[in-house]
N, C-alpha and C positions, 0 to 999 in steps of 0.2 A: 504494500500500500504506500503509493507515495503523499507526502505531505505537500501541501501546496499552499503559501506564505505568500501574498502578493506586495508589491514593493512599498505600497502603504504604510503596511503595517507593521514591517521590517524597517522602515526608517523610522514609526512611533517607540518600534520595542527598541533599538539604537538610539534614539532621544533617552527617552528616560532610564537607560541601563546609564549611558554616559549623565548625565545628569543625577542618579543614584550615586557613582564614580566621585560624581566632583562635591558633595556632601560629606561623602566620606573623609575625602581628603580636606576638607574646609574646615572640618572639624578637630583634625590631627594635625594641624598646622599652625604655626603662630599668625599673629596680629597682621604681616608685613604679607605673607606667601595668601593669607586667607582675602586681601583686596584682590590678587590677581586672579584667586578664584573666582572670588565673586564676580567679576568681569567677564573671565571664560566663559562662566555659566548664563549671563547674562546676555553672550554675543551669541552661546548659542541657543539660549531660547531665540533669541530674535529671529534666527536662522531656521529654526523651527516653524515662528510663525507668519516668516515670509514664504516657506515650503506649504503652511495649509493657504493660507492666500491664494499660490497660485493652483494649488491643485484647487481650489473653489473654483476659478476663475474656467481651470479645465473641463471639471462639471461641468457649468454651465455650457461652454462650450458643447458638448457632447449632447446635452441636454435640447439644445439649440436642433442639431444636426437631425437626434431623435425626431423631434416635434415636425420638420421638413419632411421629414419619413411617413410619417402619421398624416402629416397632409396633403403627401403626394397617396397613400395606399386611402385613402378618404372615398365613402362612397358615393359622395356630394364630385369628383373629379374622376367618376368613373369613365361617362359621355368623353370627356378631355383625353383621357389616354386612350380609351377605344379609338378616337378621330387620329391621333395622333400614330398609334401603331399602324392604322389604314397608309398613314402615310409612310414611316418608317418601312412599311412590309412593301412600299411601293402600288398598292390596289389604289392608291390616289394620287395624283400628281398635285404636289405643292405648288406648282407657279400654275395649275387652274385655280386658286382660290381666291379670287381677284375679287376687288370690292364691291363691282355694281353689278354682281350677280347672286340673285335672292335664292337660285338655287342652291347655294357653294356659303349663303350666310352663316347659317350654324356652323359648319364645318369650320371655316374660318374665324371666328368664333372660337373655335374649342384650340384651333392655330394659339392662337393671342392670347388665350389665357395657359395655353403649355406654356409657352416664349415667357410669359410675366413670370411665372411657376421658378420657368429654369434663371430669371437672370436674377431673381429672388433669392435664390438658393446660390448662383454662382456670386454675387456680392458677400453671402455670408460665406463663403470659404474663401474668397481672394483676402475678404478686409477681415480672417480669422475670428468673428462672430461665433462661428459653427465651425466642429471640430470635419477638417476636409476629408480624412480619412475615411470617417464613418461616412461621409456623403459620397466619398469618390468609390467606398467598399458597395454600395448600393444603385447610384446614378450615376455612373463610370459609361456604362454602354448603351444606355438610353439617350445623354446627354450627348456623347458621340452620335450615334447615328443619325439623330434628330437636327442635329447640326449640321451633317454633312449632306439630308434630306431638304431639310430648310434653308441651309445658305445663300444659295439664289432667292428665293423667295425673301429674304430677309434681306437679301443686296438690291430688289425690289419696290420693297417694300421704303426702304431709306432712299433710296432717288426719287420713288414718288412724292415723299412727304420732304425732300431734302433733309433730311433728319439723319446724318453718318454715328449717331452714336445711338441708334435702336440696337437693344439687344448685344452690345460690345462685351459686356461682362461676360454673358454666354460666351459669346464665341472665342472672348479670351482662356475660358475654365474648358470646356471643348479643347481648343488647342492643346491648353497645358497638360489635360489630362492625357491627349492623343499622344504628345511626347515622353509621356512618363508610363505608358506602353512599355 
């Protein structure tokens, strides 16, 4: 049977064994040796509570990333992925989804709310909001494909409205992740 110790809590039982350590010796010490301990001990609480800080901060993160998860697998965004893998799978060409046509509305439609979804989600991994890992471990090859289905359509889309920075964060986190293949 193995034991399994995750780094958490291996850095808590190392805090306070060392911090146990420096009592010991704070106490068997004179006047002069017992300031430097108390310092020691001092820098490394501080050191301590800059380590939960940032694993807080990590949470969160992760936490973030979760939540993106939960509202891409959402049954209110079901319609949106189904439109979205028609295109992905190719049964739909992205550059017919053009605006003044009422047949292609919805469709187009579920277009623009993927594209918000994804630059949503590719803002919180570029600007580390949301832990990238856990996003790129899940929407790795959705966001690739969708990117390389919709490109034109989205280089379309921005000459029509003259608008070059529709959707940029996507296609920046698309890219990055394409390269880290």
């Amino acid at each position: 049977m193995t034991l399994k110790i995750s780094l958490k809590w291996l850095i808590v039982s190392l805090f306070l064994i060392l911090e146990g350590i420096l009592v010991v010796i704070f106490n068997y010490h004179n006047d002069h040796d017992r300031e430097t301990i108390a310092f020691t001990a001092t820098v490394l609480g501080g050191a301590f509570a800059l380590y939960s800080y940032l694993e807080g901060i990590e949470e969160k993160r992760i936490q973030h990333a979760y939540h993106l998860i939960e509202r891409w697998n959402n049954v209110e965004m079901l319609n949106v992925r189904l439109a979205l893998l028609d295109v992905v799978e190719g049964r739909i060409d992205a550059t017919k989804l053009i605006r003044n046509d009422a047949a292609v509305l919805e469709r187009r439609s579920h277009m623009i709310t993927a594209l918000n979804f994804f630059e949503e989600l590719s803002i919180a991994a570029l600007k580390k909001s949301a832990n990238e890992d856990r996003l790129q471990e899940f929407f790795s090859s959705i966001v690739q494909q969708s990117y390389a289905k919709l490109d034109e359509w989205i280089k379309k889309e921005r000459s029509i409205d003259n608008e070059p920075h529709y959707y940029v964060q996507f296609e920046c986190l698309a890219l990055k992740w394409k390269a880290h293949q």
